[in-house]
N, C-alpha and C positions, 0 to 999 in steps of 0.2 A: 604264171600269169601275174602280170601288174596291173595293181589295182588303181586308178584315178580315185582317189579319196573323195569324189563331191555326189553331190544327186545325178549329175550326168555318167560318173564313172560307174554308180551301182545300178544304171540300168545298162549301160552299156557291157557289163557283170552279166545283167541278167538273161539280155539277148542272143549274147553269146552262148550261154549254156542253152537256151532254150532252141540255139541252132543246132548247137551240139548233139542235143536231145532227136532234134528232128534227122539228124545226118546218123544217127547210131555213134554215133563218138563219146556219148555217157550213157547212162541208164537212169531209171524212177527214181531210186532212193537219192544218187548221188542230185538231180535236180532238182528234188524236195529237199533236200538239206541245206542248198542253196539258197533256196526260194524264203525257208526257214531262217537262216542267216536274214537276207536281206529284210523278212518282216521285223526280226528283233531290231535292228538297223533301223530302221524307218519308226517305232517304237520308241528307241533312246531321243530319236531327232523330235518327237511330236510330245516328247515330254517335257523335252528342252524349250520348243516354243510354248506349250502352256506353263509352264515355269516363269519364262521371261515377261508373258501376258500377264500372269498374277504381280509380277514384284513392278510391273510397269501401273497397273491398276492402284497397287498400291502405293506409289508414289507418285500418285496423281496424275495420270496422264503422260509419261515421260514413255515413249516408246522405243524398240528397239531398231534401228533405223538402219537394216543391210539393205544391200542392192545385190542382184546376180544374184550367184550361185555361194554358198557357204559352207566350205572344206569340211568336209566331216571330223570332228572332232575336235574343230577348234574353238577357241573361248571367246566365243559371242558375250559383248557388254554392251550394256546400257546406255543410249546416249553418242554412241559410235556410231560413224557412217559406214566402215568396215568391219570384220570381222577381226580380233586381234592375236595374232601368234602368242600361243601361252610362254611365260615365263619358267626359264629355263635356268635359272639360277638354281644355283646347291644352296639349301641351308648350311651356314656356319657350323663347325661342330665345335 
């Protein structure tokens, strides 16, 4: 199964299992661990916004400026109206 990386793709995760569940096609544990999964998920994201809220407060007012939906795991900055594709560069050895 391929996952959509965004807020829409982890509920669309979660529906599906929880059809699954309703169809006998998984079981309790396998749908708790899922369920489990997506709360840590939704945890790393809601730490990310109070993160962005503190260093926003603290530079006065500068907010974080997305629109839509924002890819899970990508590097949200400051001052951006998108989200930005993290830097993919090798350090130099």
């Amino acid at each position: 199964m391929s996952l959509n990386r965004t807020s829409a793709g982890l509920r669309d995760a979660l529906f599906d299992e929880w059809e699954a569940l309703r169809d006998g096609d998984s079981n309790p544990a396998r749908a708790r661990s899922i369920a489990m999964l997506a709360n840590s998920v939704l945890q790393s994201v809601q730490t990310d916004i109070e993160y962005h809220k503190y260093v926003s407060d603290v530079r006065k007012g500068e907010a974080v400026a997305a629109s839509g939906m924002i890819e899970l795991g990508s590097d949200v900055r400051l001052g951006t109206s998108k989200p930005q594709a993290p830097d993919n560069k090798k350090e130099s050895e």
